[in-house]
N, C-alpha and C positions, 0 to 999 in steps of 0.2 A: 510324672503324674500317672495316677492309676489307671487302668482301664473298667468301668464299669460290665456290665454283666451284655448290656445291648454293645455295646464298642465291641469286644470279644467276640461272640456272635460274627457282628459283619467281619472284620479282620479272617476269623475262619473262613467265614464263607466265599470273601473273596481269594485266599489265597488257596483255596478246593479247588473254586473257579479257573485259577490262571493255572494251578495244577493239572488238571483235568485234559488241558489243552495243551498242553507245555510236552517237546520232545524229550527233552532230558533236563534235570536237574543238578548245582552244584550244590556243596553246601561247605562254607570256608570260617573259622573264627577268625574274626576281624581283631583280636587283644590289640592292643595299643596303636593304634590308627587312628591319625588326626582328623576331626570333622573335614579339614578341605581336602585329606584324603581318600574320605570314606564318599566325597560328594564328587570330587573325580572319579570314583570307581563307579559312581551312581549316573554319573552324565556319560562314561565308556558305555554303560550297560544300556540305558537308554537307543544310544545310539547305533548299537547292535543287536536292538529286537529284544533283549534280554530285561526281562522283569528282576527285580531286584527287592531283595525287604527282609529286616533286623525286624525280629518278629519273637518272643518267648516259645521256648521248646515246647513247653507243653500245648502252647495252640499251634506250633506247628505240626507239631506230632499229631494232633486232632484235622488237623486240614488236608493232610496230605494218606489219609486214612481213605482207604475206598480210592484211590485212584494205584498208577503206577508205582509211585514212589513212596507207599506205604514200608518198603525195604528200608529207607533211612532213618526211619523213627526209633531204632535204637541206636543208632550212632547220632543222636542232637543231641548234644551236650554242649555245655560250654556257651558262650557268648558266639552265634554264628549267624551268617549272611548265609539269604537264599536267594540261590540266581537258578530262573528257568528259563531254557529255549522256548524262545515262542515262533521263528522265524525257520531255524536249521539246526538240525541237535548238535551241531558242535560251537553254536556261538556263544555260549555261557561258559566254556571250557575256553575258548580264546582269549575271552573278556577275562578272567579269571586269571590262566598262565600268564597271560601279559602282564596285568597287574601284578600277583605275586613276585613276576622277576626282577619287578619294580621296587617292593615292598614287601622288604621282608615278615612284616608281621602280619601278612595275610598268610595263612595256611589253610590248601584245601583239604576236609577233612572226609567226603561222600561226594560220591559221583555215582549218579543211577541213570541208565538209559532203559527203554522199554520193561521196565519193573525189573531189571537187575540190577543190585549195587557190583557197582565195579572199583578194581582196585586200584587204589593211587595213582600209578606209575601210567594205567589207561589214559590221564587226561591228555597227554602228547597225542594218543591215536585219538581221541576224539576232537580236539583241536586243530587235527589236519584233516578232519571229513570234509569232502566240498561242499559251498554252499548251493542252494536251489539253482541258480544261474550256473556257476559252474559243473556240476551234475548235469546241466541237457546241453550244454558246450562239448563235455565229454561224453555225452550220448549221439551228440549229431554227428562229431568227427566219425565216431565209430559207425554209423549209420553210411555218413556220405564216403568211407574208405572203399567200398567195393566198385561203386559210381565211378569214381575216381579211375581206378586200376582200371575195369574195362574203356571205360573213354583214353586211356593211353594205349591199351592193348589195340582197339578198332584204330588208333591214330598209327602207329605202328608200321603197320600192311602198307598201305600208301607211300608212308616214310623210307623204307627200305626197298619198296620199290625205285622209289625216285632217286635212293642213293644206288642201286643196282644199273638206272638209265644213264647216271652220272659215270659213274665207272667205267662204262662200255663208252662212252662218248671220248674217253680222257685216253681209253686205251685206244683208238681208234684215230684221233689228234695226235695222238706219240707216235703211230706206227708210219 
């Protein structure tokens, strides 16, 4: 069924919106992909903060005008799913490579982060960026590492003390 002249409109408007806000964007032609395929990949992406929406090129290409990802609008062609981070810019890139190694007829075709299109073979490094949680996990270890070292160095002095009164006590017994 067609889309009227007001439907088009909001469709753009909200997919500006999620644009607007979104870390990175994938964009993958879905060809021959079963409905309870294409609704598994819709409940993955859900589930991963990841917006998700089969949407005509050319209101894509109109919606994603004025933001970041104005870079992919000559690569939408074809019948294609748009997945945007909204969470960690590599969760549409997860959602995505998992799926596809799932299912061969998903092919990603644009991948753009911070308004540059990146190429292909990028979605492995963007699939392994940590997420928010992990990011200040790996900020705190590196934080509490220095904490650490000195609290065993100040422990240290004491320790080898008391192994130095040990030693003289044992030589001492023996003799």
């Amino acid at each position: 069924m067609p889309l009227n002249f007001e439907q088009k409109k909001a469709v753009v408007a909200e997919i500006a919106e999620v644009a607007s806000g979104a870390l990175s964007a994938i964009a993958a032609e879905y060809h021959g992909l079963t409905v309870d395929k294409m609704t598994e990949l819709r409940v993955r992406a859900r589930e991963s903060g990841v917006y998700l929406r089969v949407v005509k090129n050319t209101l894509a290409r109109r919606a994603v005008e004025g933001t970041d990802f104005a870079c992919m609008k000559e690569g939408m062609v074809g019948p294609l799913v748009l997945a945007f981070s909204q969470s960690d810019p590599g969760s549409a890139a997860r959602v995505m490579k998992d799926f596809a190694k799932e299912n061969k007829q998903l092919e990603v075709k644009l991948i753009s982060i911070g308004g540059k299109l990146l190429p292909l073979s990028d979605i492995e490094v963007l699939a392994k960026m940590p997420t928010y949680e992990q990011s200040i996990s790996m900020l705190m270890a590196v934080m509490k590492a220095p904490v650490e070292k000195l609290a065993r160095t100040l422990n240290e002095v004491p320790g080898k003390l008391v192994r130095t009164v040990a030693a003289i006590r044992d030589a001492k017994e023996a003799a």
